[in-house]
Backbone as XML, in Angstrom:
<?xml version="1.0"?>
<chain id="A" units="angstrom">
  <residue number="1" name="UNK">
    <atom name="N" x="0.849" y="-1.181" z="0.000"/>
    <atom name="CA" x="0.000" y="0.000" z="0.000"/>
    <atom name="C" x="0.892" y="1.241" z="0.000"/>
  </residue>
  <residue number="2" name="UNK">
    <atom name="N" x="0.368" y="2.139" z="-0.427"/>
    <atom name="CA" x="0.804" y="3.313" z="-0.295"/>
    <atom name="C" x="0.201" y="5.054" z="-0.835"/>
  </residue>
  <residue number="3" name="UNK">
    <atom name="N" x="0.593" y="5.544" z="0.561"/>
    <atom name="CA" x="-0.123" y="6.613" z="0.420"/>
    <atom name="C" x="0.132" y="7.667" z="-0.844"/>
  </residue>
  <residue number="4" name="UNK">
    <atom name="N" x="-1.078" y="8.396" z="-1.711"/>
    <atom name="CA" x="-1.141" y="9.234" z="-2.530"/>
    <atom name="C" x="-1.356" y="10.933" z="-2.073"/>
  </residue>
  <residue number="5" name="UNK">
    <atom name="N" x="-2.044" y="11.167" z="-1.233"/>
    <atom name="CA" x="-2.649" y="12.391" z="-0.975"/>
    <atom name="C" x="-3.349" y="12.510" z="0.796"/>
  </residue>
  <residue number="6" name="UNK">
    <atom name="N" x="-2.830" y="13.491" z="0.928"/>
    <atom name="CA" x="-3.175" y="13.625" z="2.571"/>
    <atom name="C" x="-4.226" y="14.866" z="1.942"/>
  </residue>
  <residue number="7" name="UNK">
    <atom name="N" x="-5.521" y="14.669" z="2.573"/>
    <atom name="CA" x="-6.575" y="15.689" z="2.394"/>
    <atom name="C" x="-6.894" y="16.434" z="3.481"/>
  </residue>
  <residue number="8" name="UNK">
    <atom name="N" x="-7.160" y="17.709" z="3.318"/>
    <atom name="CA" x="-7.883" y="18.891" z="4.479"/>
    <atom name="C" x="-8.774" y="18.586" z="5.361"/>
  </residue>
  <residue number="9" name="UNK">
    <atom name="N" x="-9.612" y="18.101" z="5.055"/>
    <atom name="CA" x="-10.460" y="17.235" z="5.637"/>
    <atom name="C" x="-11.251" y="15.783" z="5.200"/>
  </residue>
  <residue number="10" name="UNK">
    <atom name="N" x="-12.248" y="15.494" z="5.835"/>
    <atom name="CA" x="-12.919" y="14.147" z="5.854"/>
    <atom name="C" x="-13.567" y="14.140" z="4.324"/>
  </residue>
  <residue number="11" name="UNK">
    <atom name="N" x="-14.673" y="15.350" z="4.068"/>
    <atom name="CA" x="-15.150" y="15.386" z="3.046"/>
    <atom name="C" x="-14.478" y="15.168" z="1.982"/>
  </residue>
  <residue number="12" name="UNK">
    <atom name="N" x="-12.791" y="15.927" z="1.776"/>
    <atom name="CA" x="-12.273" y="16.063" z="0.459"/>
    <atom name="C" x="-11.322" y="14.910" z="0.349"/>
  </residue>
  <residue number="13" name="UNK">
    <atom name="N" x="-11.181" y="14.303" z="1.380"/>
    <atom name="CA" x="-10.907" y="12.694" z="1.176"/>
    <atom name="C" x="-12.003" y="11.717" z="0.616"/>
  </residue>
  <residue number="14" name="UNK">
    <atom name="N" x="-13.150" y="12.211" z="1.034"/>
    <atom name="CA" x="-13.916" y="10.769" z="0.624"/>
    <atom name="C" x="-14.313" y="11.476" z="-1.102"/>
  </residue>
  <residue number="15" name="UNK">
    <atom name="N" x="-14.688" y="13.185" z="-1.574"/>
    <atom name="CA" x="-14.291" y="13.399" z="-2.654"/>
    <atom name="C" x="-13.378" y="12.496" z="-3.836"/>
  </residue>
  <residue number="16" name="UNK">
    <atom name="N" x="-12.109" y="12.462" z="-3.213"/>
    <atom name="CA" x="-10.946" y="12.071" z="-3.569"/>
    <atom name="C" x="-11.100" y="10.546" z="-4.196"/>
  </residue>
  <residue number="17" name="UNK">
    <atom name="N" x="-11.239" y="9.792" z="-2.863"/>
    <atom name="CA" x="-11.620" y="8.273" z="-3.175"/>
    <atom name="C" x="-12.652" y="7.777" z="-3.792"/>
  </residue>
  <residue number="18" name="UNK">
    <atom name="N" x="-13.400" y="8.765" z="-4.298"/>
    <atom name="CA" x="-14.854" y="8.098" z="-5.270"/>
    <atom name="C" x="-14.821" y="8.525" z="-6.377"/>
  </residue>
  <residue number="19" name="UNK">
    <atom name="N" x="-14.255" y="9.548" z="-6.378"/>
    <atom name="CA" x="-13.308" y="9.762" z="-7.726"/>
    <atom name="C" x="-12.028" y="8.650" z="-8.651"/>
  </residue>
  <residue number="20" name="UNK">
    <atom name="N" x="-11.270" y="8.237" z="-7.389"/>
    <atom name="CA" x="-10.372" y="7.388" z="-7.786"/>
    <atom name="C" x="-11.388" y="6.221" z="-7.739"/>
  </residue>
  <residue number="21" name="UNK">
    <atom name="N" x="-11.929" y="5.785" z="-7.341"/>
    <atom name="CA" x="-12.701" y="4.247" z="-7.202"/>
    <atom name="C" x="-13.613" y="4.412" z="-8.526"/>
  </residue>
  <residue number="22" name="UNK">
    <atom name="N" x="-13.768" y="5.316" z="-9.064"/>
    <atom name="CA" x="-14.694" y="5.050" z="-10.317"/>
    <atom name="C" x="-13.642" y="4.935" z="-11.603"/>
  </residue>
  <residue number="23" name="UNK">
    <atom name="N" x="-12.238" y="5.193" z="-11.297"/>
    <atom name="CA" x="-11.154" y="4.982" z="-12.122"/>
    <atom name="C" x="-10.808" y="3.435" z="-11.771"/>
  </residue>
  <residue number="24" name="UNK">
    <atom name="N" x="-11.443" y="2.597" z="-11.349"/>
    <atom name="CA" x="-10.917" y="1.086" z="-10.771"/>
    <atom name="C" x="-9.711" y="1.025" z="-9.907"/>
  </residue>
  <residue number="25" name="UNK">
    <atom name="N" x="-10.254" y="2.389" z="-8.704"/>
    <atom name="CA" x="-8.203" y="2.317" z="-7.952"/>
    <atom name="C" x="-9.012" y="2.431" z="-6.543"/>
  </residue>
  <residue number="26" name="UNK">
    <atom name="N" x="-8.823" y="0.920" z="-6.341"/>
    <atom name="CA" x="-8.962" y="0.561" z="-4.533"/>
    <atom name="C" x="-8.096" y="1.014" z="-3.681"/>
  </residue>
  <residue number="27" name="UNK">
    <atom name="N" x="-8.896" y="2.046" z="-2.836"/>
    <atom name="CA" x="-7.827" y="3.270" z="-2.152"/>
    <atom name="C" x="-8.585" y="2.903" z="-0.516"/>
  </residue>
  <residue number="28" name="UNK">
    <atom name="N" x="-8.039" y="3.371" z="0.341"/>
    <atom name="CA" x="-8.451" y="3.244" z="1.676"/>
    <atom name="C" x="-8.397" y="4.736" z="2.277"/>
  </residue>
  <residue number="29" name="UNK">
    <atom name="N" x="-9.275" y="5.125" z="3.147"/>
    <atom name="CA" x="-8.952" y="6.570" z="3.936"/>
    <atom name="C" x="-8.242" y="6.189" z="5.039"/>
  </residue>
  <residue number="30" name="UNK">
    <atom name="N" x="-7.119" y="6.161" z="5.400"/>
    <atom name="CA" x="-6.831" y="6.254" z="7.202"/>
    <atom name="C" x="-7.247" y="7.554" z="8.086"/>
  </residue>
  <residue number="31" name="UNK">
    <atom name="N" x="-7.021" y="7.383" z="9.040"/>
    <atom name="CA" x="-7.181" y="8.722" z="9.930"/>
    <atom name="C" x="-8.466" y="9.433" z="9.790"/>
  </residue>
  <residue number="32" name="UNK">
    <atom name="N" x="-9.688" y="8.879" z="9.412"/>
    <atom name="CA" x="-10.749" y="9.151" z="9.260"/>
    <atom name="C" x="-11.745" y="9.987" z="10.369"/>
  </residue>
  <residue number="33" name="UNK">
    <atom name="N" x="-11.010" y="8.694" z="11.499"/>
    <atom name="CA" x="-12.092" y="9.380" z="13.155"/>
    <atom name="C" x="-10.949" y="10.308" z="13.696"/>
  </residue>
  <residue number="34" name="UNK">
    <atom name="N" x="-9.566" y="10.448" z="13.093"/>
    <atom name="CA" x="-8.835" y="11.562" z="14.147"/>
    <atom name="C" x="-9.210" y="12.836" z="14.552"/>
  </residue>
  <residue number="35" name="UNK">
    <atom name="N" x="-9.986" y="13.463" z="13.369"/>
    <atom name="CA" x="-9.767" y="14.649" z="14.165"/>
    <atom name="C" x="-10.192" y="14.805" z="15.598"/>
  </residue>
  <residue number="36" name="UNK">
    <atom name="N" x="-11.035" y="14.065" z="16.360"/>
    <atom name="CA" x="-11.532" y="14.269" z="17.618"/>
    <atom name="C" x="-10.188" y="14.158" z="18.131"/>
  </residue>
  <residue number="37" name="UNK">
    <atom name="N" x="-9.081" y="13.476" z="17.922"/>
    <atom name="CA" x="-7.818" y="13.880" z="18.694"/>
    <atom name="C" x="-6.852" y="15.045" z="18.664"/>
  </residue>
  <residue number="38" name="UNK">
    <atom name="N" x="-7.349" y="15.615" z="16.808"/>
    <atom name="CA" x="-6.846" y="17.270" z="17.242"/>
    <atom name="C" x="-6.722" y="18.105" z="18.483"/>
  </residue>
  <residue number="39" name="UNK">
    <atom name="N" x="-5.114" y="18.249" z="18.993"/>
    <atom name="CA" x="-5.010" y="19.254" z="20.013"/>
    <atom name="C" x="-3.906" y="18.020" z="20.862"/>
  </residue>
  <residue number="40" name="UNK">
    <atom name="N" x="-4.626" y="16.727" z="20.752"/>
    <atom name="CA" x="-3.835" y="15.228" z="21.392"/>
    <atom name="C" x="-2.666" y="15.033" z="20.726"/>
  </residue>
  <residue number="41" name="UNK">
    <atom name="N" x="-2.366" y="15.561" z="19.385"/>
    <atom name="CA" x="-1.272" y="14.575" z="18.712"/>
    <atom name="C" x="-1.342" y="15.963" z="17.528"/>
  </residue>
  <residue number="42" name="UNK">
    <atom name="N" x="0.013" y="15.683" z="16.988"/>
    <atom name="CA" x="-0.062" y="17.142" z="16.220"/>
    <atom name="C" x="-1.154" y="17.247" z="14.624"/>
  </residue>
  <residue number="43" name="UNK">
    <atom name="N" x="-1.420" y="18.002" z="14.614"/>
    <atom name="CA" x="-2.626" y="18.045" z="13.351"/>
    <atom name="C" x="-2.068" y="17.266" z="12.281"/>
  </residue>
  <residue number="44" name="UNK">
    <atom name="N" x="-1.061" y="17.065" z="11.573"/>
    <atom name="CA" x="-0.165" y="16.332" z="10.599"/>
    <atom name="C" x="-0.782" y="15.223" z="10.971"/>
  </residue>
  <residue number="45" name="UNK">
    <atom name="N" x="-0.955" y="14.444" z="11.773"/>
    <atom name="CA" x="-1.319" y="12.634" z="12.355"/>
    <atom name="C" x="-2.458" y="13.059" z="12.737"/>
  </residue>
  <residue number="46" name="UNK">
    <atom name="N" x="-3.646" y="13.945" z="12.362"/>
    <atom name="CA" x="-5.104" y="13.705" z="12.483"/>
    <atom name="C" x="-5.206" y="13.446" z="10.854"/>
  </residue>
  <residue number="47" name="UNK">
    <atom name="N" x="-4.880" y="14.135" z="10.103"/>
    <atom name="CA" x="-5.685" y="14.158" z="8.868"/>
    <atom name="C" x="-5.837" y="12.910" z="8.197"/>
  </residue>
  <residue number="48" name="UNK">
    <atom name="N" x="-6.928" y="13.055" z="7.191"/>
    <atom name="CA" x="-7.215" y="12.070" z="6.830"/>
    <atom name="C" x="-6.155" y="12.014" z="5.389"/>
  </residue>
  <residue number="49" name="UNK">
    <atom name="N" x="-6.084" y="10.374" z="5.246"/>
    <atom name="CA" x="-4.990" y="10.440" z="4.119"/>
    <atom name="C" x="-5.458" y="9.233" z="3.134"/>
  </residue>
  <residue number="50" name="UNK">
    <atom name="N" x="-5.079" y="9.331" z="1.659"/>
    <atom name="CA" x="-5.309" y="8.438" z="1.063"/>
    <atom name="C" x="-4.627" y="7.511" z="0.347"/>
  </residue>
  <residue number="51" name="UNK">
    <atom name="N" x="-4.997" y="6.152" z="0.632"/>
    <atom name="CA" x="-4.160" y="5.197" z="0.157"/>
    <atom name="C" x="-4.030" y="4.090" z="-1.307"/>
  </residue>
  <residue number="52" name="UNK">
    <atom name="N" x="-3.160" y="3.816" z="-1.448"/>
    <atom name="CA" x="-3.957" y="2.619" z="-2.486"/>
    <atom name="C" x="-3.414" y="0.928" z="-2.688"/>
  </residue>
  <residue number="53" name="UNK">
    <atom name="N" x="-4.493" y="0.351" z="-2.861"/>
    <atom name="CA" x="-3.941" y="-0.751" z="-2.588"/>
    <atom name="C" x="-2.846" y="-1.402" z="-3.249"/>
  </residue>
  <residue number="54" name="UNK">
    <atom name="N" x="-2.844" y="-0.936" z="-4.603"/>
    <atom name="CA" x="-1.941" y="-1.867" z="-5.134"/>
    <atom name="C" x="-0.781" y="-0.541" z="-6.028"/>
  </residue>
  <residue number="55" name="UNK">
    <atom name="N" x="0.511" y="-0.933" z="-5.821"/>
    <atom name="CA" x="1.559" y="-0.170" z="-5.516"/>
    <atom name="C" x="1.448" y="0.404" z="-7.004"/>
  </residue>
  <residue number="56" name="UNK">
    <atom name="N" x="1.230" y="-0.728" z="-7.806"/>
    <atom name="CA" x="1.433" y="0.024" z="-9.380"/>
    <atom name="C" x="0.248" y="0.883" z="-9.901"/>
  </residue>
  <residue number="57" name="UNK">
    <atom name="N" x="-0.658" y="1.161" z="-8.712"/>
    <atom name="CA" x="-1.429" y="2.059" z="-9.375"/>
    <atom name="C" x="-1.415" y="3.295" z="-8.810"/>
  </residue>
  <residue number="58" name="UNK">
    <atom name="N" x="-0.084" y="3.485" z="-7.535"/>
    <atom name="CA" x="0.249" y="5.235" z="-7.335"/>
    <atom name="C" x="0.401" y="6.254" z="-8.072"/>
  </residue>
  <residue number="59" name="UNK">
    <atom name="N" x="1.217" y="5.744" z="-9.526"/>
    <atom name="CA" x="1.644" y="7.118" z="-10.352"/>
    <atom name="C" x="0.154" y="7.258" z="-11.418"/>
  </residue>
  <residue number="60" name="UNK">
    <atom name="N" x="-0.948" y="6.575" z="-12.133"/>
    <atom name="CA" x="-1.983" y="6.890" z="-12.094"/>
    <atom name="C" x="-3.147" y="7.811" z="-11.142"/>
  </residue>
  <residue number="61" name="UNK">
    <atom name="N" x="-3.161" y="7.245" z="-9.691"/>
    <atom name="CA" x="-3.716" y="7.967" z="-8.836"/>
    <atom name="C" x="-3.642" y="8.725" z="-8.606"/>
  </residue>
  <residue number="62" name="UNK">
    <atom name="N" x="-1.990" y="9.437" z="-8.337"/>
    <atom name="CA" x="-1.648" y="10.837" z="-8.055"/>
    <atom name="C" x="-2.020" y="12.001" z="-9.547"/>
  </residue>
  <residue number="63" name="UNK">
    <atom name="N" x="-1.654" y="11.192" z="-10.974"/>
    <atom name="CA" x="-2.340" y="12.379" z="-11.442"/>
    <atom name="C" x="-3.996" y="12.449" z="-11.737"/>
  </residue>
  <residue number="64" name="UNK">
    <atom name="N" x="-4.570" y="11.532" z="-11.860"/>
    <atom name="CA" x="-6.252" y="11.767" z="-11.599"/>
    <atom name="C" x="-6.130" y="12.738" z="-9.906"/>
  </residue>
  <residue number="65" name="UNK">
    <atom name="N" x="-5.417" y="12.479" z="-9.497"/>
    <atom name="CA" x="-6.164" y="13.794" z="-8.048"/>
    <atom name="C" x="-5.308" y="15.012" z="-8.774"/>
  </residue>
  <residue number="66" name="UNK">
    <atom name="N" x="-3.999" y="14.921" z="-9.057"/>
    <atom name="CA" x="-3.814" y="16.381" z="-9.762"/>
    <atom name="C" x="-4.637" y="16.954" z="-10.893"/>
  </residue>
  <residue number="67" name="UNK">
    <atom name="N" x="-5.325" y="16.064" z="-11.830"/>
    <atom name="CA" x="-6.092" y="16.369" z="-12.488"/>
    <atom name="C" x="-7.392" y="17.274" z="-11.561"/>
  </residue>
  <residue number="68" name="UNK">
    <atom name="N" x="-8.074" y="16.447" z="-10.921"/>
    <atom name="CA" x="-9.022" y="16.752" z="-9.750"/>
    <atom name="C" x="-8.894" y="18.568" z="-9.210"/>
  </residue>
  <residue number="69" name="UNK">
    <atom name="N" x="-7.391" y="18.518" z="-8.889"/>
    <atom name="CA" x="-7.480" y="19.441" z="-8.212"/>
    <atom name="C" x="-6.894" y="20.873" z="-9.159"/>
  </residue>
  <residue number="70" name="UNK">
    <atom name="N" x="-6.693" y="20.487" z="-10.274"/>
    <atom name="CA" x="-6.085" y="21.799" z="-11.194"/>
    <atom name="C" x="-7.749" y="22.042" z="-12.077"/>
  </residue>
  <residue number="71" name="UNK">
    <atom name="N" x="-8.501" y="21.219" z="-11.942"/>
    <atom name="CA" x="-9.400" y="21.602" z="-13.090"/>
    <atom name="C" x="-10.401" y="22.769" z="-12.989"/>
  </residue>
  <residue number="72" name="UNK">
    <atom name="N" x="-10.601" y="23.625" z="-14.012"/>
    <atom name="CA" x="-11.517" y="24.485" z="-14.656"/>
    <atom name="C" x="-12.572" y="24.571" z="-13.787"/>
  </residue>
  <residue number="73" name="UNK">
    <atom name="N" x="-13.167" y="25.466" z="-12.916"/>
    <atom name="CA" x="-14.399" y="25.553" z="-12.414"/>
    <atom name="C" x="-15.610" y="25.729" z="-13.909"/>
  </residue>
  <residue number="74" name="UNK">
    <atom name="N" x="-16.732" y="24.929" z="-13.181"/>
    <atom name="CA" x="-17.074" y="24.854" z="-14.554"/>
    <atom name="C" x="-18.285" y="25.977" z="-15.034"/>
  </residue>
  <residue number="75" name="UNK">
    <atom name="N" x="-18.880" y="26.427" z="-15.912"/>
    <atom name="CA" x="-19.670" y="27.720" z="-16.669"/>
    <atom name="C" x="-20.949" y="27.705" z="-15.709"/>
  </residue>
  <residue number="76" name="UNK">
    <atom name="N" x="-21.458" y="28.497" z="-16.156"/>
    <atom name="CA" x="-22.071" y="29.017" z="-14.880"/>
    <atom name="C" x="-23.526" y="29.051" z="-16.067"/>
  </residue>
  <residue number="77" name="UNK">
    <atom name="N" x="-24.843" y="28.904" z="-15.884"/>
    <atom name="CA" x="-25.905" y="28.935" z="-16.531"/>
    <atom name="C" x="-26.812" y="29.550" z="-16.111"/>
  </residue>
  <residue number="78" name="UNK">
    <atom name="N" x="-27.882" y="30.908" z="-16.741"/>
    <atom name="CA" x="-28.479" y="31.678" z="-15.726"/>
    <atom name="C" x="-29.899" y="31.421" z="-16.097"/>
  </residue>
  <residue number="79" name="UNK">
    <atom name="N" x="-30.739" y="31.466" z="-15.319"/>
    <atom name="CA" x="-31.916" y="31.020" z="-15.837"/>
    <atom name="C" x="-32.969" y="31.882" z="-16.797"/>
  </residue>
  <residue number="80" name="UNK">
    <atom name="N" x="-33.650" y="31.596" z="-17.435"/>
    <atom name="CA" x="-34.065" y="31.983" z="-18.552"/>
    <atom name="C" x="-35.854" y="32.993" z="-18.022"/>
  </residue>
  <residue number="81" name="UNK">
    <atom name="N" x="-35.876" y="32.102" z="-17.270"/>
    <atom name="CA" x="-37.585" y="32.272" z="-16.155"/>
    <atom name="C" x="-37.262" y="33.210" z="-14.957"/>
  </residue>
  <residue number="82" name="UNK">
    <atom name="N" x="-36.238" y="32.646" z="-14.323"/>
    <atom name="CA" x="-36.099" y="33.604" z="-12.708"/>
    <atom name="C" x="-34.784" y="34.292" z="-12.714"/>
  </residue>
  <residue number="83" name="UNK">
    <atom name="N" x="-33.847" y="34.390" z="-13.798"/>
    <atom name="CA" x="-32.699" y="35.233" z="-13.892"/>
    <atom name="C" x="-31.461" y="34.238" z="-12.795"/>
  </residue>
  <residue number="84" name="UNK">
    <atom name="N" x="-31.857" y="33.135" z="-12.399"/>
    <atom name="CA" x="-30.786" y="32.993" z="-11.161"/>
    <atom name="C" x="-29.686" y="32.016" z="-11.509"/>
  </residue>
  <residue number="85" name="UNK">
    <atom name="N" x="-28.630" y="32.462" z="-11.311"/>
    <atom name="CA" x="-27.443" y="31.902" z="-11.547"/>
    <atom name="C" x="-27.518" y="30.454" z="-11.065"/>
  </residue>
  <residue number="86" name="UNK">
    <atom name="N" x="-26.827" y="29.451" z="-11.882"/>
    <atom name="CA" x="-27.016" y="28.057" z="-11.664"/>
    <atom name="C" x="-25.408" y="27.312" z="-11.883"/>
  </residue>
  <residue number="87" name="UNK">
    <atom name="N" x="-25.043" y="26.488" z="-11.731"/>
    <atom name="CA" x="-23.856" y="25.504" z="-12.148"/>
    <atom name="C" x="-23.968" y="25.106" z="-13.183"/>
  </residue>
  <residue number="88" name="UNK">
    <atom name="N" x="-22.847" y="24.894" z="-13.901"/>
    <atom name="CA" x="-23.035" y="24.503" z="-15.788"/>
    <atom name="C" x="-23.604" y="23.281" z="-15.594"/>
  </residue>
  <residue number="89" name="UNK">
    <atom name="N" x="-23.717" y="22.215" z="-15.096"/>
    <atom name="CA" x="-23.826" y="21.314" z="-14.980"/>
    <atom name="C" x="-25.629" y="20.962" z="-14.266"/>
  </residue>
  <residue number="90" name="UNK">
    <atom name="N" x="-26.168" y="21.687" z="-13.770"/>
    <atom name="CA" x="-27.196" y="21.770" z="-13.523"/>
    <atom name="C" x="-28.189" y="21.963" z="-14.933"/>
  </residue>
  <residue number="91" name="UNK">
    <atom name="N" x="-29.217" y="20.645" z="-14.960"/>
    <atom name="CA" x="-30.281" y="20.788" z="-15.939"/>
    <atom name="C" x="-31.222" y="21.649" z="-15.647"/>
  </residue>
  <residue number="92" name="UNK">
    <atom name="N" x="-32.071" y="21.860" z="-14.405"/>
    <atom name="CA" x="-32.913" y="22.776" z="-14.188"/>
    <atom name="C" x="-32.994" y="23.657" z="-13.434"/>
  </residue>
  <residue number="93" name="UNK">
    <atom name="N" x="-33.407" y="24.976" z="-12.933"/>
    <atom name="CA" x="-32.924" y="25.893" z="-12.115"/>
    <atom name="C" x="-33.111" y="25.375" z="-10.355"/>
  </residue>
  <residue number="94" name="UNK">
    <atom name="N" x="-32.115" y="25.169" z="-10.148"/>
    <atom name="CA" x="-32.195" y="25.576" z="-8.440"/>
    <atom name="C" x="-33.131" y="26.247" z="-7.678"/>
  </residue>
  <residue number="95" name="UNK">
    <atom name="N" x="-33.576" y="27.480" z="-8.263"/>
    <atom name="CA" x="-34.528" y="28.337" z="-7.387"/>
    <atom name="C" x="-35.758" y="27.847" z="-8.095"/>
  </residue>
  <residue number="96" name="UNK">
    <atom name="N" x="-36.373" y="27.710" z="-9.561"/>
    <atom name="CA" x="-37.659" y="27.750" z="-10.399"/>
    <atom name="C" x="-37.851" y="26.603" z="-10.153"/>
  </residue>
  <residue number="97" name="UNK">
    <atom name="N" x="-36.614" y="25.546" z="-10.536"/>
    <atom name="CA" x="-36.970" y="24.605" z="-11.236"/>
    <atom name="C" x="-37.100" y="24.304" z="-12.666"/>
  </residue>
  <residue number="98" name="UNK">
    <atom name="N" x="-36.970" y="25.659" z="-13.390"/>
    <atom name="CA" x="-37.251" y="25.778" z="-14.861"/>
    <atom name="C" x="-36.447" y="25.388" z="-15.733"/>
  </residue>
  <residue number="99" name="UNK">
    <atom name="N" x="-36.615" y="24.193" z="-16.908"/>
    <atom name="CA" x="-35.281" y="23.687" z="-17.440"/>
    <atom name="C" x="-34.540" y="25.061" z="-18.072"/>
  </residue>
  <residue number="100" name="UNK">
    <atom name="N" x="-32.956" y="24.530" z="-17.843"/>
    <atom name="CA" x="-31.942" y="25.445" z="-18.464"/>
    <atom name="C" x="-31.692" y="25.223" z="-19.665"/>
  </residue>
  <residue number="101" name="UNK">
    <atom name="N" x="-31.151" y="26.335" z="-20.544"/>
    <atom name="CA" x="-30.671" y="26.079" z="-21.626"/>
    <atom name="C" x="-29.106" y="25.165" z="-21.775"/>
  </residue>
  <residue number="102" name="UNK">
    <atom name="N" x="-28.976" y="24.605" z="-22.979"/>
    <atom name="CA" x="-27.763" y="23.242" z="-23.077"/>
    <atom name="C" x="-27.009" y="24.443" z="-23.385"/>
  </residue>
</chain>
C-alpha cells in the first residue's frame, strides 16, 4: 500500500476516493475518526490520508487527483424564467426549477 494524498479534511478525502474508485483504484482513507484527537497529537497525524492498494497504481492515482485538483471551475448557466445563476452542470434551475438552456 501506499499513500497518494493527505486531504484537508474528511469530506475532500472521501471526494478524492470516489473519484479514484470510479477509475478502478482501490484506495483506503486512514485517519478518518482523528480529528476528535486534534489538540492530542499534532494536526499532521489527524488528517485524513489516502491510500492505495496496489503499488502500481500510485503514479496513475496521483495524477487523476492532480487532475481533480487543477481543473476548470465549470460555466455558470443563468436562468431563462427567474434570472438565477445556476452551475453549468445543472439541468434545471435551483430556485424555479425551470429547465436550463444546453
Amino acid at each position: 500500500m501506499k499513500r497518494v494524498h493527505i486531504a484537508a479534511t474528511l469530506l475532500d478525502a472521501q471526494l478524492a476516493v470516489d473519484a479514484l474508485s470510479s477509475l478502478g483504484i482501490v484506495t483506503h482513507i486512514f485517519n478518518a475518526n482523528a480529528a476528535g484527537a486534534l489538540g492530542e497529537v499534532p494536526f499532521m497525524q489527524a488528517q485524513p490520508e489516502i491510500w492505495v492498494d496496489d503499488d502500481s497504481q500510485e503514479t496513475s492515482a496521483r495524477e487523476a487527483l492532480a487532475g481533480l485538483h487543477n481543473a476548470p471551475p465549470r460555466d455558470e448557466k443563468k436562468c431563462p424564467h427567474c434570472g438565477e445563476h445556476n452551475p453549468g452542470n445543472f439541468l434545471s434551475c435551483w430556485q424555479c426549477g425551470w429547465a436550463l438552456p444546453d
